[in-house]
N, C-alpha and C positions, 0 to 999 in steps of 0.2 A: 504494500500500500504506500504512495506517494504522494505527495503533493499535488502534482497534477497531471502520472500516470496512477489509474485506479484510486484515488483517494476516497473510497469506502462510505459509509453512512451514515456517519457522525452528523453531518449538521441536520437530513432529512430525520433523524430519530428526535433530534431537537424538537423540529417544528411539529412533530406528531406529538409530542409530551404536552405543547401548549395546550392552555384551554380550550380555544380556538383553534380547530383545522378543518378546512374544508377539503375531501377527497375531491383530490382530481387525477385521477388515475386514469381515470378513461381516455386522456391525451397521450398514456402509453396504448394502448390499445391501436391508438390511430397511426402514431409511428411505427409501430410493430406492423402493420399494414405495409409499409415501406423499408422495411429493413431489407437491402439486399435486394433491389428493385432499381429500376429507370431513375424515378422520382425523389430516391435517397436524400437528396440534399435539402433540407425542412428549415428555413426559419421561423422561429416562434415569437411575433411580437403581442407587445400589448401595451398599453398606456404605461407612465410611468405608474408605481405602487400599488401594482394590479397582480403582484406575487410572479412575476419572471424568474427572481431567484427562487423561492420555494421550489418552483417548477425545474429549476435546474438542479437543486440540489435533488428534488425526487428522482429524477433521470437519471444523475451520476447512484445515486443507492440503488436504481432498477437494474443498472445496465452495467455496471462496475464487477469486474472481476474479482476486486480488491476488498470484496466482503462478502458476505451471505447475510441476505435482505429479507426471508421470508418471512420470518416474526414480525418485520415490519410492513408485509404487501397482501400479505393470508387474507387478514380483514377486512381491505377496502376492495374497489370495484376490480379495476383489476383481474383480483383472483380467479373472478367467475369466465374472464376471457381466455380461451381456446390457446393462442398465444402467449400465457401469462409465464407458465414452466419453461419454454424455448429461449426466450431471454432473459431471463430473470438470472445475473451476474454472470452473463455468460460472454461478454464482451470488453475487450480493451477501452477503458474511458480516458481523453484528454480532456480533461476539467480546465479552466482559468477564468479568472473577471479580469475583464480588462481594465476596471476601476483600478485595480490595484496595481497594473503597472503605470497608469497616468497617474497616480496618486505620487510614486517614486518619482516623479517629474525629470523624467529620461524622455528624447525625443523620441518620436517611433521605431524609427530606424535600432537606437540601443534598444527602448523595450523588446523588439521583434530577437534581436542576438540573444538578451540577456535568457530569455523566455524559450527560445530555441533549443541556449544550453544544456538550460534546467533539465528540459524534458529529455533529449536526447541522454542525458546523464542517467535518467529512470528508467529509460528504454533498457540501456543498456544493463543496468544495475539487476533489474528485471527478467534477464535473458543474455544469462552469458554463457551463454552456449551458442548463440549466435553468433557467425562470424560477420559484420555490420560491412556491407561494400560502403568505399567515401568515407566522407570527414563525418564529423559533427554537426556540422550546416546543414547538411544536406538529409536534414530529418524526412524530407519526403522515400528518399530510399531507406531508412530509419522503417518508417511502418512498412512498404514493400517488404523487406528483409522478415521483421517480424508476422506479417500474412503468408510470406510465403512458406517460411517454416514450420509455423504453427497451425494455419487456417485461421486464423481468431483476428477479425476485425478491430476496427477501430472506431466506436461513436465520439463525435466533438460536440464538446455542450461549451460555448460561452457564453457567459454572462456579462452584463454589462456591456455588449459589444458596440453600443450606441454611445458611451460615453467620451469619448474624442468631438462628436459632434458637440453633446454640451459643455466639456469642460473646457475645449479647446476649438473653440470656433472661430479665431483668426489665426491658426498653427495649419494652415494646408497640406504641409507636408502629410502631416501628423493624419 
């Protein structure tokens, strides 16, 4: 479990502890629809404070290798779908907010290396058995590598991915 390969179910056990939670499981259902399809590439928006993070943090506990989620998914909707055993921690998750690299007030260009690193370092750390073709840049053959030896995909959940535009609305680059 990592950082931001597999980083497990910590926060969504959080939000399910509150007093307040509203199941919304049934947006796995719809992705599961799409896993390993044409249409794979999904963004999920919503206004701001309309629960995007809950929903990411539920995604990375659905779909994270990096734990066993079902005490936490038994209960809600979910469970009852056809789909719910075939994915449930059976896939490589790359978690990140991107709040939190603008927050470290690096231009993109560093966040994009520093972020690159990171992950490439868990790849690896994760599968050393793998002999990794290329550098550490070049994380897209990073997961090639890792699919190909394994079979075991890769889901990307970002969060925060809109935040460049609010934090940083005269930074073009960026």
């Amino acid at each position: 479990m990592g950082m931001y390969l597999n980083p497990g179910n910590v926060k969504f056990e959080q939000h399910l502890s509150r007093r307040l939670y509203v199941d919304k499981t049934g947006l796995i259902a719809c992705l599961n629809d799409y896993m390993r399809g044409v249409g794979k590439y999904i963004c999920v928006t919503r206004p701001r404070r309309f629960g995007k993070s809950v929903a990411a943090d539920m995604l990375t506990a659905y779909y994270s290798r990096g734990c066993h989620s079902d005490a936490l998914f038994d209960n809600l909707a979910i469970a009852a779908d056809e789909s719910y055993r075939e994915h449930l921690n059976r896939h490589n998750v790359i978690y990140f907010d991107v709040a939190q690299i603008i927050k470290k007030d690096v231009d993109a260009k560093t966040g994009i290396k520093k972020l690159t690193k990171k992950i490439s370092a868990e790849i690896k750390k994760e599968n050393p058995d793998i002999d990794f073709d290329g550098d550490d840049d070049d994380i897209i053959s990073m997961f090639e590598d890792v699919f190909g030896e394994t079979g075991t995909g890769f889901v990307f959940i970002v969060d925060e991915w809109d935040c460049p535009f609010r934090e940083r609305k005269n930074d073009t680059e960026s």
